[in-house]
TORROPA-296394 format. One record per residue (C-alpha): residue in three letters; x negated, y, z negated. Coordinates in steps of 0.05 Angstrom, whole numbers, plus 5000, padded with zeros to 4 digits. Example, Ala and Ser with C-alpha at 12.3 -4.5 7.8 and 13.67 -1.06 7.14 Angstrom:
TORROPA-296394
ala475449104844
ser472749794857
***
This chain:
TORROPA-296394
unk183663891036
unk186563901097
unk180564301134
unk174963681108
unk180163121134
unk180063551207
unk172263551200
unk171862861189
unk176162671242
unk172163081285
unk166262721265
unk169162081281
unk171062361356
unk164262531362
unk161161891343
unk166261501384
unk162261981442
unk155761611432
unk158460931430
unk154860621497
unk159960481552
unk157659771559
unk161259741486
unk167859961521
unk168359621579
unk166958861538
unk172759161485
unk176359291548
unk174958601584
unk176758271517
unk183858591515
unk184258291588
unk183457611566
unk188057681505
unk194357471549
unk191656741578
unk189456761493
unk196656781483
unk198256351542
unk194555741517
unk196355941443
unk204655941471
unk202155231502
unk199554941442
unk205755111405
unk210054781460
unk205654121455
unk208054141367
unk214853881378
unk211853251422
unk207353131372
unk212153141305
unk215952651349
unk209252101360
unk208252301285
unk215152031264
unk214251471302
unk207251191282
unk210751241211
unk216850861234
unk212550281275
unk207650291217
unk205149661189
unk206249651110
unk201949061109
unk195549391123
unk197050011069
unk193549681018
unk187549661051
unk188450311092
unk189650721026
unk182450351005
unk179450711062
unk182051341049
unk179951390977
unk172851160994
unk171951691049
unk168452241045
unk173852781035
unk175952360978
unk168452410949
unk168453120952
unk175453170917
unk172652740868
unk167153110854
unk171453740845
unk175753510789
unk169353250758
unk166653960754
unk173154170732
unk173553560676
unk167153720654
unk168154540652
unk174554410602
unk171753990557
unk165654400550
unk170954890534
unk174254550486
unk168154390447
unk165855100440
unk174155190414
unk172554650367
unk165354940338
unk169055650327
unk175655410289
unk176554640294
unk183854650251
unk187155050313
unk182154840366
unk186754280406
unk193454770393
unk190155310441
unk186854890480
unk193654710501
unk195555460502
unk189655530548
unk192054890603
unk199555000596
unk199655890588
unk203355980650
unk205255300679
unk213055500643
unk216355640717
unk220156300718
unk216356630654
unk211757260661
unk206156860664
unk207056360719
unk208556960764
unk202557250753
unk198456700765
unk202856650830
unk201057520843
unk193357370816
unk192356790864
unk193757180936
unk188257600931
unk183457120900
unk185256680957
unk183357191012
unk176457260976
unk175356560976
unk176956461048
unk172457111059
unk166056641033
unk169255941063
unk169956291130
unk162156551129
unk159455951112
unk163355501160
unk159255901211
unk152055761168
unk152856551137
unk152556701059
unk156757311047
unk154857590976
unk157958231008
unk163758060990
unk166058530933
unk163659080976
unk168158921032
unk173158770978
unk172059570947
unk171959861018
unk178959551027
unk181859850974
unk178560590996
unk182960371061
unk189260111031
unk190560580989
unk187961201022
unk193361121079
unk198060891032
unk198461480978
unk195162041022
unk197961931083
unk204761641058
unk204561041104
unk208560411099
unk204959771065
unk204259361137
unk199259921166
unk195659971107
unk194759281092
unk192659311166
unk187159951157
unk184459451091
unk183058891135
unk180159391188
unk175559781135
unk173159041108
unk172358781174
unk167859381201
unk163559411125
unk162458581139
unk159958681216
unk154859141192
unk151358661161
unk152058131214
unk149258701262
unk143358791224
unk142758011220
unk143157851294
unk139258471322
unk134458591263
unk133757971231
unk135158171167
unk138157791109
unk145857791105
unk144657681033
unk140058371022
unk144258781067
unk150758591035
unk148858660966
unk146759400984
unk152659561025
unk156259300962
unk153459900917
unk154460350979
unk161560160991
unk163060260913
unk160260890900
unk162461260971
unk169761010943
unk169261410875
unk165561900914
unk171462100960
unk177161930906
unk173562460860
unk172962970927
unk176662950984
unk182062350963
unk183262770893
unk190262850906
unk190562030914
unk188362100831
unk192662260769
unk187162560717
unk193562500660
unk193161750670
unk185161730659
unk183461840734
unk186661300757
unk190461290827
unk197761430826
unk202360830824
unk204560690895
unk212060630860
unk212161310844
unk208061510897
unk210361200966
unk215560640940
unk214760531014
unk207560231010
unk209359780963
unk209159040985
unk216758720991
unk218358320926
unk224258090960
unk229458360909
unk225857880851
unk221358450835
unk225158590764
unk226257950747
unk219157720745
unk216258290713
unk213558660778
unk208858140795
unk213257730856
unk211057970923
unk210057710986
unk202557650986
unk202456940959
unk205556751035
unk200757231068
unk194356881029
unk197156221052
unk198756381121
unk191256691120
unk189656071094
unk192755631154
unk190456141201
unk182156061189
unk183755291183
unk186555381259
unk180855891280
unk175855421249
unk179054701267
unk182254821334
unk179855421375
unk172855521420
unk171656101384
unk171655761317
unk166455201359
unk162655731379
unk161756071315
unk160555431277
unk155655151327
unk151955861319
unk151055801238
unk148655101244
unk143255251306
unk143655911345
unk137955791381
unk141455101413
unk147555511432
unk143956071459
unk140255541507
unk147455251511
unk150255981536
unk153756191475
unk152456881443
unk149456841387
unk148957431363
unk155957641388
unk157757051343
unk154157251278
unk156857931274
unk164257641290
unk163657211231
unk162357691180
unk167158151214
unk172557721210
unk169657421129
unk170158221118
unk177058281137
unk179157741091
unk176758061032
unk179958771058
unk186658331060
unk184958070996
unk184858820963
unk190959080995
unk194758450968
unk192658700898
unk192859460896
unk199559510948
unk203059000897
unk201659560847
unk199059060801
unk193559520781
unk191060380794
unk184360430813
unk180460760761
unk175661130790
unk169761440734
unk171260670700
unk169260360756
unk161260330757
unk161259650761
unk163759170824
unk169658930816
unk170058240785
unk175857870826
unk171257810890
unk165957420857
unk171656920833
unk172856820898
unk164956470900
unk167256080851
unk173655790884
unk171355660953
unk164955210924
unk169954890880
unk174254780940
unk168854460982
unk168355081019
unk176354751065
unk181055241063
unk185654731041
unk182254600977
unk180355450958
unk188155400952
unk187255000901
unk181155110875
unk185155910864
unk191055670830
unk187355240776
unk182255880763
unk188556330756
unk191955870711
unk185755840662
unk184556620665
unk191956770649
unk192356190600
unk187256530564
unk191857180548
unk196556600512
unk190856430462
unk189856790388
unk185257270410
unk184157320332
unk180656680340
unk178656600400
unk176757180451
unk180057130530
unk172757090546
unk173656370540
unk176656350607
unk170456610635
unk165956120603
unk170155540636
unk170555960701
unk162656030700
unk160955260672
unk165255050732
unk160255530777
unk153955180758
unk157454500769
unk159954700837
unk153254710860
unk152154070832
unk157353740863
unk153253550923
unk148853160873
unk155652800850
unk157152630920
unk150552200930
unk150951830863
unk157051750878
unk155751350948
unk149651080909
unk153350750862
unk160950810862
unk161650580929
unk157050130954
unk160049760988
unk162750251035
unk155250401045
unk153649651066
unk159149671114
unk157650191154
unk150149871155
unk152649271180
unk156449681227
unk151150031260
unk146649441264
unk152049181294
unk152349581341
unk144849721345
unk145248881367
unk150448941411
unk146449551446
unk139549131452
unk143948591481
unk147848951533
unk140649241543
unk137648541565
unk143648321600
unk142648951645
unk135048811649
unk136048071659
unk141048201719
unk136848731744
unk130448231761
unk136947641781
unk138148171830
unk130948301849
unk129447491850
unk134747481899
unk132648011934
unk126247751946
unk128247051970
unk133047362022
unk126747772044
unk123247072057
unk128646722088
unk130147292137
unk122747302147
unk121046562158
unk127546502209
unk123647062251
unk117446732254
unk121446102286
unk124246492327
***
């Protein structure tokens, strides 16, 4: 065992040999610039309290007169739209559900129907905490696809940089005995290298992110049972159906902190939900706030306009999957370090399912960060829900069959959107016509004032000319 980790290590050192030096010295010049990074990051943070303070204050000088029609605007903008659409789907999805409860056993149909909605909203139960542990890691996968597509990328690789993170979280965590914060690190690591290959291949080689990444996902899942089965055997315990160990029993100290609530909520209370929203905040910031999150959008929408522009564009591409990559490597340490599950390794010839829930949530989000959160907590609630059903009735499938009517809606919602502007709110639609030929007026006018004083000024110009020339032939 320990001879084929030496080789492999040895292999790596002789890869890291080939690597160009050109790769080096921009890895090196990017460290350099990490401290005026910081510098303008400390700045930023320095400008917050200044800020809250105007923000209190526009609230305290605020006139209450104009709410009414200030809260009209804001639920006839767009946002609002898009929010609207998203419960629709969601609306829709139950009550599709709750016909197909009805058609299999109408006299208990509406009783677990409510089973299904309220399951795990009872705060402090077994339940509601896993919905709480379920939604970290569903979150991370969801931001993994937001984050990609913000910068004009599809990334259906998603499960594989999901099943390479666990290869990487728990790897160093039961084999090499290390603590859960380096771990979780090494998942995010793993995910982010198995996401840049594709965005390699995509900015050098023009190949679909979409083919590559559903190949690497197959790659990535069986060179995972591949090395538990081999070289990572000791990682498995054959008694428990060749599963990996429990990381309790294992290396209590990979575990993710529960914070002492660990017993009383059944093992599922960790701190992942507050690393999946900080995650959360932190893309938001990348995306909203930052020239690199510019850059990377204003490379999805037209790379050949940023290239003209100076931007790399291909630099950009394979940063964006990198960095969607390491998301779902987060995602998959937040799951298998919480010990919420072993990995089985012969059951697993299949992808695991949890990453391509995370599709689900970020189009049901509207592909904000803001909203995935969201979007994750209500597909959590139905899954779990399920489990509180008769399953003599009616299977937990039923979860799914919401989960996947609210899929095919999602991509409807941009549909929604224009009926909705077609017909819900017209006349937000007039106003902004009369708005811009308004100002389309106003522009034709300043444009024949300007034209008008030019030839004044020409007029004038020529009738000095004469004056100045008559006054010379007097003279």
């Amino acid at each position: 065992m320990k001879e084929k980790i030496i080789q492999i290590l040895n292999n790596l050192k002789d890869w890291f040999k080939t690597v160009p030096v050109e790769w080096w010295n921009n890895l090196i010049l990017w460290f350099k610039k990490t401290p005026d990074r910081l510098k303008s990051f400390g700045a930023y943070c320095k400008e917050i309290p200044a800020k809250l303070k105007n923000f209190f204050l526009k609230i305290k000088n605020y006139n209450y007169k104009n709410l009414p029609n200030d809260l009209k605007i804001i639920f006839s903008s767009d946002g609002a739209i898009k929010l609207y659409s998203s419960l629709g789907c969601i609306v829709v999805s139950l009550i599709i559900g709750l016909i197909i409860l009805i058609a299999l056993d109408p006299s208990i149909a509406f009783t677990e129907f409510g089973n299904l909605i309220t399951g795990g909203l009872q705060f402090g139960s077994g339940n509601f905490f896993a919905i709480i542990a379920n939604t970290a890691p569903l979150l991370c996968c969801g931001l993994s696809i937001v984050f990609a597509n913000k910068t004009g990328m599809f990334n259906i690789g998603v499960a594989g940089q999901y099943t390479i993170g666990i290869f990487g979280s728990l790897m160093f965590a039961i084999q090499f005995d290390w603590p859960w914060f380096p771990s979780m690190l090494m998942a995010m690591l793993f995910g982010a290298i198995w996401g840049g290959i594709p965005g390699y291949l995509k900015a050098h080689f023009n190949v679909s992110e979409v083919l590559s990444g559903i190949m690497l996902n197959w790659i990535a899942l069986f060179f995972t049972n591949y090395s538990f089965q081999t070289y990572l055997s000791s990682c498995v315990d054959i008694r428990a159906g060749s599963k990996t160990y429990t990381l309790a029993n294992a290396n209590p100290t990979g575990l993710l902190p529960d914070l002492g609530l660990g017993p009383a909520t059944s093992g599922y209370f960790t701190i992942s939900i507050f690393i999946a929203i900080i995650a959360a905040i932190v893309v938001l910031f990348i995306l909203k706030k930052t020239t690199l999150g510019y850059q990377l959008k204003a490379s999805g929408l037209n790379k050949d306009a940023t290239r003209y522009a100076g931007i790399k564009d291909k630099r950009n591409l394979v940063i964006s999957l990198a960095i969607s990559g390491a998301l779902a490597g987060l995602g998959a340490s937040l799951y298998y370090l919480a010990d919420l599950e072993q990995y089985s390794v012969q059951a697993s010839s299949a992808l695991p399912s949890l990453p391509w829930d995370g599709i689900v949530v970020a189009f049901l989000g509207q592909l904000s960060p803001i909203g995935t959160i969201f979007a994750t907590l209500f597909t959590s609630l139905i899954s779990q829900g399920s489990t509180a059903m008769l399953q003599t009735s009616f299977p937990s499938e039923i979860a799914d069959i919401i989960t996947g009517v609210v899929v095919y809606f999602s991509g409807l919602t941009s549909l929604l959107i224009i009926l909705a502007n077609k017909y819900i709110f017209k006349k937000k639609n007039k106003n902004q016509e009369l708005l811009l030929a308004k100002a389309n007026d106003t522009t034709e006018e300043s444009v024949t004032e300007k034209v008008e004083s030019v030839s004044q000024i020409e007029v004038n110009n020529d009738s000095s000319e004469a004056v100045i020339k008559a006054e010379s032939e007097e003279k």
